[in-house]
C-alpha positions in Angstrom: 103.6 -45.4 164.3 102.4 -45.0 160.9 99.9 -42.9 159.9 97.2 -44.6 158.2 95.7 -41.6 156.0 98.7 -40.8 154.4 99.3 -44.2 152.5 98.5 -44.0 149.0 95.6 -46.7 148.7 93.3 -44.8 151.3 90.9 -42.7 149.3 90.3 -39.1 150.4 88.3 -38.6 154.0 86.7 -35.1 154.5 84.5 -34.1 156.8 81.4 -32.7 155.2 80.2 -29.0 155.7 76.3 -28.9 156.9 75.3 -27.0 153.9 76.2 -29.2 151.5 75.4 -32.4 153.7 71.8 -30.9 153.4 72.2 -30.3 149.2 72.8 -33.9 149.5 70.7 -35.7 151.9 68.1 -33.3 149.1 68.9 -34.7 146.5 68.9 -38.6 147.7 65.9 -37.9 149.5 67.3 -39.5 152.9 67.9 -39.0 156.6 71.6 -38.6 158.1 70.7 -42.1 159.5 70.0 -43.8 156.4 73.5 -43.2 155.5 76.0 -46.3 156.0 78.1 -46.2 159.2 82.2 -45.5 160.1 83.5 -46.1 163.0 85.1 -43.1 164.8 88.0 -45.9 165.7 89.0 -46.1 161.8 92.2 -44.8 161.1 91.5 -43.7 157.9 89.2 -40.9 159.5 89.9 -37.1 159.8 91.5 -36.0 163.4 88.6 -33.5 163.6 85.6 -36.1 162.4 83.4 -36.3 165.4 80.3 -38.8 166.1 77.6 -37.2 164.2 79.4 -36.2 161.6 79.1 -36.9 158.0 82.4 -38.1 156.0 82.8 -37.8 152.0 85.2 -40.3 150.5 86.3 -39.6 147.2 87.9 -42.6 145.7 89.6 -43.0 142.2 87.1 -45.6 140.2 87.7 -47.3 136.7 83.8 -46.4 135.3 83.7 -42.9 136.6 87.1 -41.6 137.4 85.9 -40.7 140.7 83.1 -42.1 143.4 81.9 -40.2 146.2 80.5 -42.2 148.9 79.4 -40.7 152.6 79.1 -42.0 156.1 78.2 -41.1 159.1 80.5 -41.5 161.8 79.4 -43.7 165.1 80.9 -44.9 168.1 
């Protein structure tokens, strides 16, 4: 089977440390809720990522070199 996350077109998944998920939901002045959704199914998605969790994808982007996005994993 081929593993997904290693193919070069799938940005970087991480999953996020609670103290800077904090720093962030801060500065965006949101909830862990208001984030937008990934399913714990995708097979882009850490091995460790749990429900709950909060994911940073850092993708390569031609305006800004690189985006960072999150989302929170669901069922």
């Amino acid at each position: 089977m081929v593993d997904v996350s290693d193919h070069e077109l799938v940005p970087e998944h991480s999953v996020l440390d609670e103290d800077i998920l904090e720093g962030v939901l801060e500065e965006y002045d949101i909830k862990r809720t208001d984030l937008p959704k990934i399913k714990r199914a995708d097979p882009a998605l850490p091995d460790d990522a749990e429900v709950g969790d909060v994911i940073e994808i850092s993708r390569n982007s031609r305006t800004t070199d690189q985006a960072t996005v999150y989302r929170l994993v669901v069922e």
